[in-house]
N, C-alpha and C positions, 0 to 999 in steps of 0.2 A: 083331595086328600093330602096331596106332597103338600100344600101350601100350610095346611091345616100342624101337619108334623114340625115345618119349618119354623112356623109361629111356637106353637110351644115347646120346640126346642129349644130358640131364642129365650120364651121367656125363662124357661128351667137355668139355661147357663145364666143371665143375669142375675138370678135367684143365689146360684152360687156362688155368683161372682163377688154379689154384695153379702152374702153373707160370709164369705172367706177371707174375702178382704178386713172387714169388720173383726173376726176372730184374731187376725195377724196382726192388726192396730194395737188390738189388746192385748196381746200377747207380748208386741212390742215394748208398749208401756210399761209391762212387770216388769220384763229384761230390764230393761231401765231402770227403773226404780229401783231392782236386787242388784245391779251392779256398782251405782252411786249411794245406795245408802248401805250402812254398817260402818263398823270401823275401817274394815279393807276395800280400798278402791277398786271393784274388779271391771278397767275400761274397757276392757275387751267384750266381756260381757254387755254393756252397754253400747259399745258401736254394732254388735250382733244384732241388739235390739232394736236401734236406731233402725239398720238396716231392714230389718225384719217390720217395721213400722211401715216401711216409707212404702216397699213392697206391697204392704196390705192395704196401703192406702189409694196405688197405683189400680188393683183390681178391687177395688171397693168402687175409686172413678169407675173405671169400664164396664161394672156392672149397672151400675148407678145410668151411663149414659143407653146402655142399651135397652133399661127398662124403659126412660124415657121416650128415645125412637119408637120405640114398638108403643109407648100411648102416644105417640104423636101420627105415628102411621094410619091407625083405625083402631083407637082402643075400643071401639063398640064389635067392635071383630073376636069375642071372647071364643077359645081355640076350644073350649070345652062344649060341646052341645047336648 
C-alpha cells in the first residue's frame, strides 16, 4: 500500500510540475511581450518575465523528468486499481 501511495504521489507532483511549469513559460512570455512592445519600454517588467520564464521552464524540466522515471520504472505498474 506505501508503495502504491508513493507512486502516485510521484506521479501527481510531476503532473503539477509540468503543468506549472508550463503556465509560468506563458505567463513569462506575456511579461515579455507587455513589457517590450508599446510605446514605453517597461524592462523591468520584462526581465521579471524573462525570469519568471526561465523558472517555469526549470519545473516544467523536473516534472517532465519524473514522469519519465516513473514510465521507465514499471509503467505497467498503474497505481490505480
Amino acid at each position: 500500500m506505501a508503495d502504491t501511495i508513493t507512486t502516485l504521489g510521484t506521479w501527481i507532483l510531476g503532473l503539477a510540475l509540468v503543468g506549472g511549469g508550463f503556465w509560468l513559460m506563458i505567463w513569462g512570455v506575456v511579461d515579455i511581450a507587455g513589457g517590450v512592445g508599446g510605446k514605453t519600454k517597461e524592462w523591468g517588467k520584462a526581465g521579471m518575465g524573462l525570469g519568471i520564464g526561465v523558472v517555469g521552464g526549470f519545473l516544467f524540466a523536473i516534472g517532465a523528468v519524473t514522469i519519465i522515471n516513473w514510465f521507465k520504472k514499471g509503467g505497467s505498474e498503474i497505481p490505480l486499481k
